[in-house]
C-alpha positions in Angstrom: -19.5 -26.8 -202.4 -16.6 -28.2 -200.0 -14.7 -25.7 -197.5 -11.3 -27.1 -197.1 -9.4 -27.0 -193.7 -7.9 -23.9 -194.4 -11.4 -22.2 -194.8 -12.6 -23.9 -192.0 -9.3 -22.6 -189.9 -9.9 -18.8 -191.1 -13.6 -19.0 -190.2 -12.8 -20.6 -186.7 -10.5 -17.9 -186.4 -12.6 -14.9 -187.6 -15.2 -16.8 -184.9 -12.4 -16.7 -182.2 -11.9 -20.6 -181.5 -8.7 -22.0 -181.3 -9.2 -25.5 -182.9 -7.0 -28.7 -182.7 -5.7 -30.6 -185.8 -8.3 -33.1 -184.7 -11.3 -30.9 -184.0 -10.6 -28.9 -187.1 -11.1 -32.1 -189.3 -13.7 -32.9 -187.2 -15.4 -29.1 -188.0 -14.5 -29.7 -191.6 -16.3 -33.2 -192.0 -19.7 -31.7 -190.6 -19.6 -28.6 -192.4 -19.2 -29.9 -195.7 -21.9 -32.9 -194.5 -24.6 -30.3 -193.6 -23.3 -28.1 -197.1 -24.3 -31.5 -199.3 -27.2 -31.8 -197.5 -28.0 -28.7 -198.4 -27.3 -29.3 -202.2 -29.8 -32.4 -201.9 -32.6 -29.5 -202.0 -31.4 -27.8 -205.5 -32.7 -31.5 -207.1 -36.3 -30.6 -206.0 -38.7 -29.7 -208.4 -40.7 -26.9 -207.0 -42.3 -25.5 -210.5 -46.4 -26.3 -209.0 -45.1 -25.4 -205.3 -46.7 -21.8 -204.5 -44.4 -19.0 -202.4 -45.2 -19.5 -198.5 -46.5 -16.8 -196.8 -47.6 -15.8 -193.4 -50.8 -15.5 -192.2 -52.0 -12.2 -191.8 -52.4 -10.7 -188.4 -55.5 -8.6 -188.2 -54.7 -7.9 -184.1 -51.2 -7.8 -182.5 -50.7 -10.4 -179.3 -47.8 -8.1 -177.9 -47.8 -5.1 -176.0 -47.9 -1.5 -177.6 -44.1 -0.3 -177.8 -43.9 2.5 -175.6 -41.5 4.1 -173.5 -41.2 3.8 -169.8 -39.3 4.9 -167.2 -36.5 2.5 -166.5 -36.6 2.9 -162.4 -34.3 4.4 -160.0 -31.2 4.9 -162.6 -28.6 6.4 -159.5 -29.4 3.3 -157.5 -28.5 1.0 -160.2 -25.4 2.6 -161.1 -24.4 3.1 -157.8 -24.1 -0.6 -157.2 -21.9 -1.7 -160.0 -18.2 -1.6 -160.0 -18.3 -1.0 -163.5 -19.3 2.2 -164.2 -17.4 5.2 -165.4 -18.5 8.8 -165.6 -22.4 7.7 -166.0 -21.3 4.9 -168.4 -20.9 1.1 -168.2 -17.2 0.2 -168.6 -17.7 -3.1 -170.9 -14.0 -5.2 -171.6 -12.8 -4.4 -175.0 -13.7 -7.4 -177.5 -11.9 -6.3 -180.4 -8.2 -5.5 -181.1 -7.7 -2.2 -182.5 
């Protein structure tokens, strides 16, 4: 599978870079060079090869999941210049 330039453009674009003539054949080149690596695994013959799995964890490492008070919540907002009515006023990302 090859992506030409114009797929490459509208995925750059979709990702928010803004890429030169150059960079953009440069994008395309190692795309499509990491896609036919890819299709180098399709020629494998993996009939005799059992599924992986993961090893079964009979005691969990991490801490219990439980709630906690997050800590003085007034002094933290108090601080920022960013907050609005209780909220944190984040920049709009997306046009709309």
């Amino acid at each position: 599978m090859k992506l030409s330039g114009d797929e490459v453009r509208g995925i750059a674009l979709e990702s928010r870079l803004v890429l030169t003539d150059k960079e953009l054949d440069g994008a395309a080149r190692y795309i499509n060079d990491f896609l036919d690596m890819l299709d180098r695994f399709k020629e494998l013959d993996l009939t005799d090869v059992e599924p992986f799995s993961f090893a079964e964890v009979t005691e969990c490492p991490l801490r219990d999941d439980t709630p906690v008070p997050f800590g003085n919540r007034d002094a933290i907002l108090g601080e920022s210049a960013h907050v609005e009515a209780d909220y944190f006023k984040v920049p709009r990302i997306m046009e709309g």
